[in-house]
C-alpha positions in Angstrom: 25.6 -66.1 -152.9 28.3 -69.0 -152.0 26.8 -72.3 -150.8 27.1 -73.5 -147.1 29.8 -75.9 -146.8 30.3 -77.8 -143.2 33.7 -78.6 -141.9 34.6 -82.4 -141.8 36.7 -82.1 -138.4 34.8 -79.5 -136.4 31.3 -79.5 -138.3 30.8 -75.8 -138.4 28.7 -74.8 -141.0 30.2 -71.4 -143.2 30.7 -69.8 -146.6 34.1 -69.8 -146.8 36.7 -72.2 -148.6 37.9 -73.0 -145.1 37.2 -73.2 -141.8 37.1 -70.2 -139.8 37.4 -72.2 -136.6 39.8 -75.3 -137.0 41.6 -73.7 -140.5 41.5 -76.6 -141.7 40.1 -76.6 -145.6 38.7 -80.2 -145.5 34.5 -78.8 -146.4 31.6 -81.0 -147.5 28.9 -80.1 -149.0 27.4 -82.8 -148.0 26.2 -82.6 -144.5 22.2 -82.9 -143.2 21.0 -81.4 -140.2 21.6 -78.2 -138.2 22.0 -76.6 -135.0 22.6 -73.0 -134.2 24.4 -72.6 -131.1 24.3 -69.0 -129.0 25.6 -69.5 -125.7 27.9 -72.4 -125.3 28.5 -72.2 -122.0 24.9 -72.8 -120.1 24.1 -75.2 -123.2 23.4 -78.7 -122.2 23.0 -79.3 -126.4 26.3 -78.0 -127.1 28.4 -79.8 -123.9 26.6 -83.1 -125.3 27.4 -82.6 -128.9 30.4 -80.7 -127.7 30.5 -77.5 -129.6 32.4 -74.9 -127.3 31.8 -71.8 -130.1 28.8 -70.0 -130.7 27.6 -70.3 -134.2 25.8 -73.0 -136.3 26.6 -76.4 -136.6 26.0 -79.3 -138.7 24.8 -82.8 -136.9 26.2 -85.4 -139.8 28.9 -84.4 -142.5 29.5 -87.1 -145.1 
């Protein structure tokens, strides 16, 4: 199993060697903290931290 890896620009937490949402291949596996965002829209979680796509997130990527 490949380790998570969050995305520096967009903080979206995946598998991959880049980022599914942004495409952009700057990764860290250094990141701490996490939320999992479902529905974007009626989240007042995701408008603060503003994540507009459902999956999960990191809060701080070094």
């Amino acid at each position: 199993m490949t380790k998570e890896r969050a995305c520096r620009t967009c903080h979206l937490i995946t598998h991959k060697t880049f980022c599914p949402k942004c495409k952009t291949p700057t990764l860290s596996d250094d990141f701490s903290g996490a939320v999992i965002i479902l529905d974007p829209q009626n989240s007042l979680i995701a408008r603060r931290l503003n994540f507009d796509v459902r999956g999960k997130y990191a809060l701080r990527v070094r």
